[in-house]
N, C-alpha and C positions, 0 to 999 in steps of 0.2 A: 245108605247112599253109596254110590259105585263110582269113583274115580280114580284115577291114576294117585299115590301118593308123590308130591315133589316139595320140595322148599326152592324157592325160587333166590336164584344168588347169582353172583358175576365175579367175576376177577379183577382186582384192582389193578395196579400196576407193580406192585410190591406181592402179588400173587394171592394176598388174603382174599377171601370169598365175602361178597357184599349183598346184601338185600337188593332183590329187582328191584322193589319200590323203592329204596333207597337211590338207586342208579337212575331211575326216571325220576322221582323227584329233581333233582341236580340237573339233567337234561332239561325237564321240561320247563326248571327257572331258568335256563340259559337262553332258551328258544325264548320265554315271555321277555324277557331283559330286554335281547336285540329287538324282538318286535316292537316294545316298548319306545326303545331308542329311533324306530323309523319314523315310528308316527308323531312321534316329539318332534324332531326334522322334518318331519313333510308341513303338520300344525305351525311348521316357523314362517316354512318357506310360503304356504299358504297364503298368511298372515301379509309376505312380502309380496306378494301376488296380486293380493286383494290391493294393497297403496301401491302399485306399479302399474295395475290398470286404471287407477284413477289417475294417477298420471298422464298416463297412456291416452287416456280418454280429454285430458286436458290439451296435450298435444296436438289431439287432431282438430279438434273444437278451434284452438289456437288458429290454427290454418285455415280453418273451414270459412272460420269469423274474421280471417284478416283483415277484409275490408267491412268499413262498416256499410251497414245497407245504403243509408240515408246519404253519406258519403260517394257510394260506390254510384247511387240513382244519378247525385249530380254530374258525377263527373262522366256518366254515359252519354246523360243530356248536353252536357258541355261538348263532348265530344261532335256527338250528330251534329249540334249546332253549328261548330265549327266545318264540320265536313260538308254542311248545308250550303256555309259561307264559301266557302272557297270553291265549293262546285257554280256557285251564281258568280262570281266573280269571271270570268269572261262575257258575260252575256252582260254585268253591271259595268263593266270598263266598255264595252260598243257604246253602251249608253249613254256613259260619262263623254265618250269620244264626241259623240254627237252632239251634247251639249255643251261641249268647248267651240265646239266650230259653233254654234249658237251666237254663243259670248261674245265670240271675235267677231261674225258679222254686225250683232246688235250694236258693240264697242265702237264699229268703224262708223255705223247708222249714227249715232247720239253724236259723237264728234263730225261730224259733216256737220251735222244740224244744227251743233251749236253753233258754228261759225256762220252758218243765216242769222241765227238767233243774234249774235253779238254785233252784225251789222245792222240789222232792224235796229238793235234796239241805239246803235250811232245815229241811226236815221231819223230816230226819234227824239234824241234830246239835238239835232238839229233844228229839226220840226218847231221845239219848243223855245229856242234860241230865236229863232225867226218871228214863230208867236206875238214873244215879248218888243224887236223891235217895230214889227206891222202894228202893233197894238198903239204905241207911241203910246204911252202912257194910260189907254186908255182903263177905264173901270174897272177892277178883276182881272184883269188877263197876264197882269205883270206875276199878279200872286197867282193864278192858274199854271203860268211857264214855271215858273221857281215849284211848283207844289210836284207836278209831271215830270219834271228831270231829276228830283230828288227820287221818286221813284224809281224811276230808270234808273239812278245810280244803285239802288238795293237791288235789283233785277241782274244789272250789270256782276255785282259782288256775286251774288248767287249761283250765276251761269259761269264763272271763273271757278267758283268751288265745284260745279259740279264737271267741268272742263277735267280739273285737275284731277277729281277722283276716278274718274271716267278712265284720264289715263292710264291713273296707277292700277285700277283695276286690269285694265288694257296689258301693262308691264306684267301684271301674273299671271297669265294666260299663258306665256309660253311657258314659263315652270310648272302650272299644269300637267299641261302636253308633254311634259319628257317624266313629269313621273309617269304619266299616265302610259307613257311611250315604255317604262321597264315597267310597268305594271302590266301590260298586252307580252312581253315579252319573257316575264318573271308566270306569265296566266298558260299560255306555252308549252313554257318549260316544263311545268309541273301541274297542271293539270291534261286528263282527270284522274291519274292515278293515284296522285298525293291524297284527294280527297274521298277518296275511292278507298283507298287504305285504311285513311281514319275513320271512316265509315262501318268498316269491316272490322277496326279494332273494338268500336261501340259495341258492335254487336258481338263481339265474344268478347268483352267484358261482360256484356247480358247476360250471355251465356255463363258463362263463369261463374254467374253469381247464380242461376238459376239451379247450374249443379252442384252449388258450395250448401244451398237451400237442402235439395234432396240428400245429400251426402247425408248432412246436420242430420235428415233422421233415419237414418240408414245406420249412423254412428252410434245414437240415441238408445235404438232400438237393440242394434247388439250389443253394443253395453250394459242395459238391462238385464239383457241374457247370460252374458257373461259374471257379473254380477251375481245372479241371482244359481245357476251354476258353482259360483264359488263359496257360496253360503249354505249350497247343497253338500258340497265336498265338505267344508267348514264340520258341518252334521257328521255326514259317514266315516271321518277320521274318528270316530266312535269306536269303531269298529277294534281300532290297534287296541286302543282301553281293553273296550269288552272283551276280548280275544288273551290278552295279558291276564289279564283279571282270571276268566274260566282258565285259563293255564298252571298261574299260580295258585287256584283253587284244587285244581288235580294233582299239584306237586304236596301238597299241604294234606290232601287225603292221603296218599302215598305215605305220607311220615304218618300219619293216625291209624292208619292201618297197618304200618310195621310193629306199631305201640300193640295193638288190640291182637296181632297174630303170637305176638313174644309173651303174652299176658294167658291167651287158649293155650298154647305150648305149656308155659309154664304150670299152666293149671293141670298138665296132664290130656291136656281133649286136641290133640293134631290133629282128627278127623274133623273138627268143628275149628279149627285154623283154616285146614284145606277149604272147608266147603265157605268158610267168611272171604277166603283167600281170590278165590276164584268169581264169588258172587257181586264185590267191592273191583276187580278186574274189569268184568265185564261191565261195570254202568261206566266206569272211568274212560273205558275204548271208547263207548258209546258219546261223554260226554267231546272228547279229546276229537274225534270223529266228527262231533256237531259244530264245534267249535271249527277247528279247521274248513268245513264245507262254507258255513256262514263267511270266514274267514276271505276262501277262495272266489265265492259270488261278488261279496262287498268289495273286494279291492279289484276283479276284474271292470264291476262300474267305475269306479273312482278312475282308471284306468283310462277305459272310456271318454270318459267324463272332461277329465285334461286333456284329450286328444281334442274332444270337438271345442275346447277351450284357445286350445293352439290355434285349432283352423280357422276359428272366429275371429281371434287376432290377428290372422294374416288376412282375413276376408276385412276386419278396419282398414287394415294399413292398404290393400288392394285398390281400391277404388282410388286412391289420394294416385297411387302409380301409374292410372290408366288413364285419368278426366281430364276434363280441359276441349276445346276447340281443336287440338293439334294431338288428344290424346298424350298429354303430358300431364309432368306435375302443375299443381295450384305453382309452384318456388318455380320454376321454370314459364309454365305459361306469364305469370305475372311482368317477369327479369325479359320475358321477348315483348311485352306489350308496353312494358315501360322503355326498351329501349325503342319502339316502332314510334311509340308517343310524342319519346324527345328529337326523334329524325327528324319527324313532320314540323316540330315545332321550330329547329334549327332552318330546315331549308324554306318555308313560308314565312322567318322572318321579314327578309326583304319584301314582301309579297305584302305581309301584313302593315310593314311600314310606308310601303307604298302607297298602300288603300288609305292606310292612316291619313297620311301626308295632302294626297289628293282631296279627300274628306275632310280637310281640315281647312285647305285654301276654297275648297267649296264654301263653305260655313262663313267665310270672313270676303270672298265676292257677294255672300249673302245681304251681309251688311254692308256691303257697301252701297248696292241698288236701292236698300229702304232707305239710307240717308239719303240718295239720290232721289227719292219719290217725295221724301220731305221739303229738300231744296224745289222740285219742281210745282209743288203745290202753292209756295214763295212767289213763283214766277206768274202763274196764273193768276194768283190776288193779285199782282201789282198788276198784271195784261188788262184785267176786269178793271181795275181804277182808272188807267190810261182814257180806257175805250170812254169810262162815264165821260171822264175829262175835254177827252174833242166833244162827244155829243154835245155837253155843258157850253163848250166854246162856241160852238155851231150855232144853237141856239142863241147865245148875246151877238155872234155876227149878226145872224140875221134883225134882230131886232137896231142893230145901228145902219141898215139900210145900205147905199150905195158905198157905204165909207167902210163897211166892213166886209165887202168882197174877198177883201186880200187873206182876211182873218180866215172867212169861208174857205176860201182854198186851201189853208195850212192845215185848215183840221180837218179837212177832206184825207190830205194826203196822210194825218195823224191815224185817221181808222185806215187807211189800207195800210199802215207799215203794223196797225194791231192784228187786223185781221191777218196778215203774214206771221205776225210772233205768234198766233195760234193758232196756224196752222203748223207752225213749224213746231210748236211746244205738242202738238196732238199727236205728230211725228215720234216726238222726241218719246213721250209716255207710252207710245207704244214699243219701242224700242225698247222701255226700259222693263215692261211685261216681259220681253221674249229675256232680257237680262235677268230677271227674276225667277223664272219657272228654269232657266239651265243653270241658273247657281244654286238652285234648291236641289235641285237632280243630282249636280255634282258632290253636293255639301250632307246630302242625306247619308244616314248610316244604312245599313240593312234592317229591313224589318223596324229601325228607331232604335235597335239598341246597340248602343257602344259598347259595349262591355264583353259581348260576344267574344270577339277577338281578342282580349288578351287573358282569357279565362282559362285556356289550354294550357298554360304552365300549371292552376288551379288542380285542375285533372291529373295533371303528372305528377303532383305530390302526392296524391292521393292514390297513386297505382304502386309511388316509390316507396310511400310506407305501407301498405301492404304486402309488398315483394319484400321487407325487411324483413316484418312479421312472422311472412310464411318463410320465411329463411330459418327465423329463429326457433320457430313451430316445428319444422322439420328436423334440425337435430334433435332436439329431444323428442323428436318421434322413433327416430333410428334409435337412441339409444335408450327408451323406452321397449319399442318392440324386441329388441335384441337381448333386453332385459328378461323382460315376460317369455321368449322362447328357451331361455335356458333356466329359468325357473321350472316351467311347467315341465320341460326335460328331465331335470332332476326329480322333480317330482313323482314323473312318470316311472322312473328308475328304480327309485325308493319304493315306491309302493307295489313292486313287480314283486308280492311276496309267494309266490307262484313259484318262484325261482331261487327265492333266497331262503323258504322254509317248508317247502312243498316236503323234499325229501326228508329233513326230520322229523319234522310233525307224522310223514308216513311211517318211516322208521320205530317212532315211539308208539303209534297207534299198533302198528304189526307186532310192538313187544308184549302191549297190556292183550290185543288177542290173543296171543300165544299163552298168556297167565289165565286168563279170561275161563270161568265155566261157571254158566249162572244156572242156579235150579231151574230144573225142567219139569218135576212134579210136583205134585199139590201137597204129597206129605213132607216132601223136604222143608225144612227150616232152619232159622237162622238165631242163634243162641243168645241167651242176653247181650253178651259182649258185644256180638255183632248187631244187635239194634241200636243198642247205645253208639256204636260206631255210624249205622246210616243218619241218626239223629245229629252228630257233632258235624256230619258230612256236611249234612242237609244245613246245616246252621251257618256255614263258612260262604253260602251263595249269595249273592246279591241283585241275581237278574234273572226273572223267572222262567229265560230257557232253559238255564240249569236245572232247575226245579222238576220243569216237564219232564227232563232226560233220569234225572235222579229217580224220580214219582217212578219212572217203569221198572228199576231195580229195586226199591226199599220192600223189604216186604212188610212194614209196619205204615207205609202209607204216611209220612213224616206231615203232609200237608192236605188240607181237604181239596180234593178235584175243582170246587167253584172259584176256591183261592187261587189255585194254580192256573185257570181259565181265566179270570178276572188279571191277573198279574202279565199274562200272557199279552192279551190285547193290550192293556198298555205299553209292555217292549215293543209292540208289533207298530205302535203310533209313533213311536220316539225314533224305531229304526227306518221306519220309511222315508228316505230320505229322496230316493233318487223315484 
C-alpha cells in the first residue's frame, strides 16, 4: 500500500501537539451542544406557537361571533320594521288628518241632532200629558200616559249621556290635531332620510353578518393549515436530534479511533495505523458531509414553513382590517352602527311619541262611539214602544166613537213626533258610522302591531353589546398576533443554521478530507484492529442513514444490505415530514 506516511496532530495552546481526532472530537461535541441548544429553543417556542394560535384563533372567532345570529336576525328585522314605520308615517298622518276632520264633522252632525232629538222627545211627554187629561179618566189611557212618559224619561236620560260624551269626545279632537299637527311637522323634519338611514343600517348589519359568516370559514380553514403546519414543524425539529446525535457519534469515533491507531503504533505496524487512519477518515467526512446536507435541506423547509405560517397569520388578521360595508373593522363598523342606531332613536323620539299619543286618543274616541252605539240602540227600543203606544191609543179612540176624537188627534200627533225621533235617531246612527270608521283610522297601530316602535332600543342593545365584544375580541387579537409574529421571528432566526453552523461543520468536514484516504484496491485491507474498530463504529449508530454511509466504508460489511434497506424506509417514513 502507497501513501504518504503522517500522524495527524494540532497545536494546543500551551504548544503540545494533539491528535486530529482528538481536536475534531472536542469541535464536533461543541457544534452538536449548540445545535442541540437551538432546537431545544425553537421545540419551546414551537410549543408556545402552537397555544398562541389557538388563541389567536379564539380571538378572531370572538369578533367574528359577536353578535349572535339569532340576535343579530331580530334586531335587522326590528330595524327594517321600524324604517318601514317611519317611512309610512306621512302618508299615515294625511290619513289620520282626514279622519279628524271626519270626527269633527260627524261630532257637530250628532249634537245638532240631538237637540231635535231632545225637543221631540219634550213633545212627546207633552203629547202624553194631554193624553191623560183628554182621557178624563177614561179606560187605559191614564195608565197608557204614565207608561209612555216613563219612557220618554229613559230616552230622555240616554240622549243626555250620549249628549255629554259626544261632547267630550268633541273636546279631544282638538289635542288630536296638534299632536297630529307636530306629528306632520316632526314627519318633515325627518323624513325620509332618518328612515332612509335606518334602512341602510339593516342592511349592513346584514351584511356584516353575511361577512362575519364567510370570514368564520376563511378563519376555520387557515387555522387548520396553520395548525397542521405546526405539527409538521413539531416532526422536523427531528432533525436538530438527529443531526446532534450523528455528530456526537462522529466525535465518539474520533476517540475510538485514536484508541485503535495508539494500539497498531504500539504494536509496531504504523503502516496498518495509516492505512485504518485514513480509511476510518474518509467514512467520517462522508458521514459529517451527510449529516450536515440532511441538515441544510431540513431547516431550510422549516424555514420556509414559518414564513408561510407568518403569512397566514397576517392573511387571519387581514380580512378583520379590511370588511365591513365601509371596509372597516367588525369594532369600528359596529361603534358607527351603534352610534347611527341611537341618533335615529334619539331624534324619532318625539315622533314616536307623537304617533304614540295620537294612537292612543284614537283608541279611547274608539270607545267612546261603541258606548254611544249602545246608548242609541236604548233609544230606538223606547222609539218602537212609543210608536206601539199611540197605535194602541188609536185604536181605543176609535172604538169610543165621537168622544174619542180628541184622543185620536193626540195620538196622531204622538206618531209624527215618533216618526221625527226616527228620523232624527237614523241621522244620528249614521253619523255615528262616520264617528266609527275615523276613530278606528285614527286609533289603529300599523300593520296591528304596537310593539314595532318601541323595539329599536331592543336592536341597540344588541349592536352595543356586540361593539363590546368585538372591542374586547380585538385586543387580544393585536396582542395575539404581535405575539405569533415575534415567535415565529425568533423562530425563523434560530433555525437559520445555515448561518450559525454552515462554516464549521465545513471547516471540520474539510479537516476529516484532508486526513481522509480510503482503499482504492481490492487487495488493500484492513487489520483485525481496524475491523473490530468499524464494528464498535457501527454499534454506536442509531439511525439507519448512518448505517447506509458506514455500509460504503467497512470492509467487513457490519450489517446485511436488506437490514440496512429495510431500516432505511423506515427513517425515510418518520423523516417525511414536510
Amino acid at each position: 500500500m502507497t501513501r504518504v506516511e503522517h500522524k495527524a496532530v494540532e497545536s494546543d495552546r500551551d504548544g503540545d501537539e494533539m491528535p486530529a481526532w482528538s481536536v475534531l472530537a472536542t469541535e464536533l461535541e461543541s457544534v452538536a451542544s449548540g445545535l442541540d441548544q437551538r432546537f431545544v429553543d425553537a421545540g419551546r417556542s414551537l410549543e408556545r406557537a402552537y397555544d398562541t394560535v389557538g388563541n389567536l384563533i379564539g380571538s378572531l372567532e370572538s369578533v367574528t361571533n359577536a353578535l349572535d345570529r339569532d340576535a343579530a336576525d331580530r334586531a335587522v328585522a326590528t330595524m327594517q320594521a321600524n324604517a318601514d314605520q317611519l317611512a309610512s308615517l306621512p302618508a299615515r298622518q294625511k290619513t289620520r288628518q282626514h279622519s279628524l276632520d271626519i270626527l269633527q264633522q260627524a261630532s257637530g252632525t250628532v249634537q245638532t241632532e240631538i237637540g231635535r232629538v231632545d225637543r221631540t222627545l219634550d213633545l212627546l211627554k207633552i203629547c202624553g200629558q194631554y193624553l191623560k187629561v183628554a182621557a178624563a179618566g177614561a179606560h187605559g189611557f191614564a195608565e197608557f200616559a204614565d207608561a209612555m212618559v216613563a219612557e220618554l224619561d229613559v230616552s230622555e236620560r240616554e240622549i243626555h249621556e250620549i249628549s255629554k260624551e259626544v261632547g267630550q269626545l268633541a273636546s279631544t279632537v282638538p289635542c288630536v290635531v296638534e299632536v297630529n299637527r307636530v306629528l306632520a311637522s316632526e314627519c318633515a323634519r325627518l323624513c325620509p332620510h332618518v328612515p332612509d338611514k335606518l334602512a341602510a343600517d339593516a342592511i349592513g348589519l346584514q351584511q356584516n353578518q353575511i361577512e362575519a359568516a364567510r370570514r368564520a370559514e376563511t378563519i376555520a380553514t387557515i387555522a387548520r393549515d396553520i395548525r397542521s403546519k405546526l405539527s409538521a414543524a413539531h416532526g422536523a425539529l427531528q432533525i436538530g436530534d438527529i443531526t446532534r446525535q450523528r455528530l456526537e457519534h462522529v466525535a465518539q469515533a474520533c476517540s475510538l479511533l485514536g484508541t485503535a491507531v495508539d494500539e497498531l503504533n504500539r504494536a509496531g505496524d504504523p503502516a496498518a495505523a495509516s492505512a485504518l487512519e485514513g480509511q476510518v477518515m474518509a467514512m467520517l467526512a462522508a458521514q459529517v458531509a451527510d449529516a450536515a446536507a440532511d441538515l441544510q435541506k431540513e431547516s431550510r423547509l422549516l424555514g420556509g414553513n414559518f414564513r408561510a405560517i407568518a403569512m397566514q397569520v397576517a392573511t387571519m388578521v387581514a380580512p378583520h382590517e379590511s370588511s365591513g360595508v365601509e371596509r372597516t373593522s367588525d369594532g369600528a363598523f359596529l361603534q358607527l352602527l351603534e352610534q347611527s342606531v341611537a341618533d335615529v332613536d334619539a331624534v324619532t323620539a318625539q315622533l314616536r311619541d307623537a304617533d304614540m299619543r295620537s294612537t292612543q286618543l284614537g283608541s279611547e274616541a274608539s270607545a267612546t262611539v261603541r258606548r254611544l252605539g249602545d246608548r242609541l240602540t236604548t233609544i230606538h227600543r223606547v222609539t218602537s214602544g212609543v210608536r206601539i203606544m199611540a197605535w194602541n191609543s188609536d185604536l181605543r179612540s176609535f172604538r169610543m166613537g165621537r168622544e174619542g176624537d180628541g184622543l185620536a188627534r193626540i195620538a196622531t200627533e204622538i206618531r209624527c213626533a215618533v216618526n221625527t225621533l226616527e228620523a232624527v235617531s237614523a241621522s244620528i246612527a249614521s253619523a255615528f258610522e262616520q264617528l266609527s270608521d275615523a276613530a278606528d283610522a285614527i286609533g289603529s297601530p300599523p300593520d296591528g302591531n304596537e310593539a314595532t316602535a318601541g323595539s329599536l332600543p331592543e336592536a341597540l342593545a344588541v349592536i352595543r353589546a356586540g361593539a363590546l365584544l368585538t372591542r374586547q375580541g380585538m385586543s387580544g387579537l393585536d396582542r395575539d398576533a404581535g405575539a405569533i409574529h415575534d415567535i415565529v421571528a425568533a423562530m425563523t432566526s434560530t433555525l437559520d443554521c445555515e448561518t450559525a453552523f454552515a462554516e464549521p461543520l465545513a471547516r471540520i468536514n474539510a479537516k476529516l478530507d484532508a486526513l481522509a484516504m480510503p482503499l482504492v484496491e481490492a487487495s488493500q485491507s484492513i487489520s483485525a484492529t481496524g475491523e473490530q474498530l468499524f464494528h464498535a463504529i457501527n454499534a454506536l449508530y442509531t439511525m439507519a442513514r448512518e448505517r447506509q454511509v458506514h455500509a460504503r466504508f467497512s470492509p467487513s460489511q457490519d450489517q446485511p444490505e436488506a437490514e440496512v434497506a429495510a431500516m432505511s424506509e423506515e427513517t425515510d417514513d418518520c423523516d417525511g415530514l414536510f
